[in-house]
C-alpha angles and dihedrals in degrees: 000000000000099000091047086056092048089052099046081050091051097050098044075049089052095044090050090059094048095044085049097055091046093056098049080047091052094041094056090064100039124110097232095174085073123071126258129234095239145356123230130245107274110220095350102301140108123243121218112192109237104186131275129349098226094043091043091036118016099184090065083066079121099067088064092048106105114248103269122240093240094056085046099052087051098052082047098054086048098055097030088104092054109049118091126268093216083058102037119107103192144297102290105113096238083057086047086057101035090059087041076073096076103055126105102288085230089052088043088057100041088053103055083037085062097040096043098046093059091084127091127269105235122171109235095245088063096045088040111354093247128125093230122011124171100207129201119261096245089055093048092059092040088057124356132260151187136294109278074051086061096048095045100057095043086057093045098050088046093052087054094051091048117282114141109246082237093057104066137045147205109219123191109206145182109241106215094185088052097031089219136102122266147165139233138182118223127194123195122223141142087013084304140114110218122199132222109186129180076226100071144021090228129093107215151145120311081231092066089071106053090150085069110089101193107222093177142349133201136207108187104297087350122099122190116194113212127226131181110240075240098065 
C-alpha cells in the first residue's frame, strides 16, 4: 500500500514538471500585453468579480495609483545592462522600459521578482503605525514594506514593461504554515498562474503553494472574492 501510494505521489510529481516546462515554453511565445481569456483558478479556488477595489476596499486605493516616474527611473537604472542592444532605444529610462517589453515574459518576471525583492520587509505598525497600510510604490521603495507592498509594485512594474492589467493579480491569502495573513501577486501566462511571492526569490506555479487559501484578489479597480469549489 505504501509503496502504491509512493509511486501515485511520484508520477502527479512528475506531471507537475512537465506541466510546468510546457507552460514557460508557451509563455515565451505568448503576447502578455493582450488579455486572456480566462484566469485560473488561483489555489484551487474560483473567483467571482464583486465591483470595484476602492469602492469594496478603500484602503487598496494604492493598487489604482500609476506607477510613478521615480520608481520607474530607478527599475530602469537596474535592468539597463540587460536589455539588448539590438532592442534598446536609447538610454532615457522610459526607453529603458519600453524595450524591456520585448524580453521573454518569464525573464520579465524574474526580473521585477528580483528587483523588487531587494527592499526591506517592514510590518505596517513600524513604517505608519497602522495596523494595514497599502503604500504607494514610490514609498515602498523609499522604506520597505509588507507583503501586499511587495505585490503591488511587482504588478505595477509589470504592467510598465507590457503585461496586460487582466492578466495579474494581487491576491490577498491565508497563510496555514504560518497561520497569518499574506499576499501574493500572480501573473497568468502560458495557462498558468505564476507566483511572485516577498517569500522567495523564485517565480513559480500557483500549485507550488497549496498552504495559501486566496480570500480576494485585485487587478487595478477590479476585486475578485474567492470561493472553494466546496463552499
Amino acid at each position: 500500500m505504501q509503496r502504491r501510494k509512493f509511486l501515485a505521489a511520484l508520477g502527479a510529481g512528475a506531471a507537475v514538471g512537465l506541466t510546468t516546462r510546457a507552460s514557460v515554453a508557451t509563455a515565451a511565445l505568448e503576447d502578455v500585453g493582450r488579455p486572456a481569456r480566462s484566469f485560473p483558478e488561483l489555489f484551487g479556488t474560483r473567483s467571482y468579480f464583486i465591483g470595484d477595489t476602492v469602492k469594496k476596499l478603500p484602503r487598496a486605493r494604492a493598487a489604482t495609483v500609476p506607477l510613478d516616474d521615480a520608481t520607474a527611473k530607478r527599475f530602469a537604472r537596474s535592468i539597463y545592462n540587460v536589455i539588448p542592444a539590438s532592442t534598446a532605444g536609447g538610454s532615457h529610462w522610459s526607453r529603458i522600459l519600453d524595450s524591456a517589453s520585448s524580453l521573454d515574459p518569464m525573464r520579465r518576471l524574474q526580473m521585477v521578482n528580483d528587483f523588487a525583492n531587494r527592499m526591506p520587509y517592514v510590518e505596517d505598525i513600524d513604517n505608519y503605525g497602522l495596523r494595514d497600510f497599502w503604500a504607494k510604490t514610490d514609498t515602498f521603495f523609499e522604506i520597505g514594506g509588507d507583503c501586499e507592498d511587495f505585490a503591488l509594485a511587482k504588478y505595477k512594474l509589470l504592467h510598465r514593461i507590457g503585461f496586460h492589467a487582466d492578466r495579474m493579480r494581487v491576491v490577498l491569502v491565508v497563510d496555514n504554515k504560518r497561520r497569518r495573513q499574506h499576499a501574493v501577486l500572480a501573473v497568468n501566462t502560458g495557462g498558468q498562474a505564476w507566483m511572485l511571492d516577498s517569500l522567495g526569490q523564485d517565480v513559480v506555479p500557483h500549485q507550488t503553494a497549496p498552504q495559501y487559501r486566496p480570500t480576494i484578489s485585485l487587478s487595478g479597480p477590479r476585486l475578485y472574492l474567492h470561493v472553494s469549489p466546496k463552499a
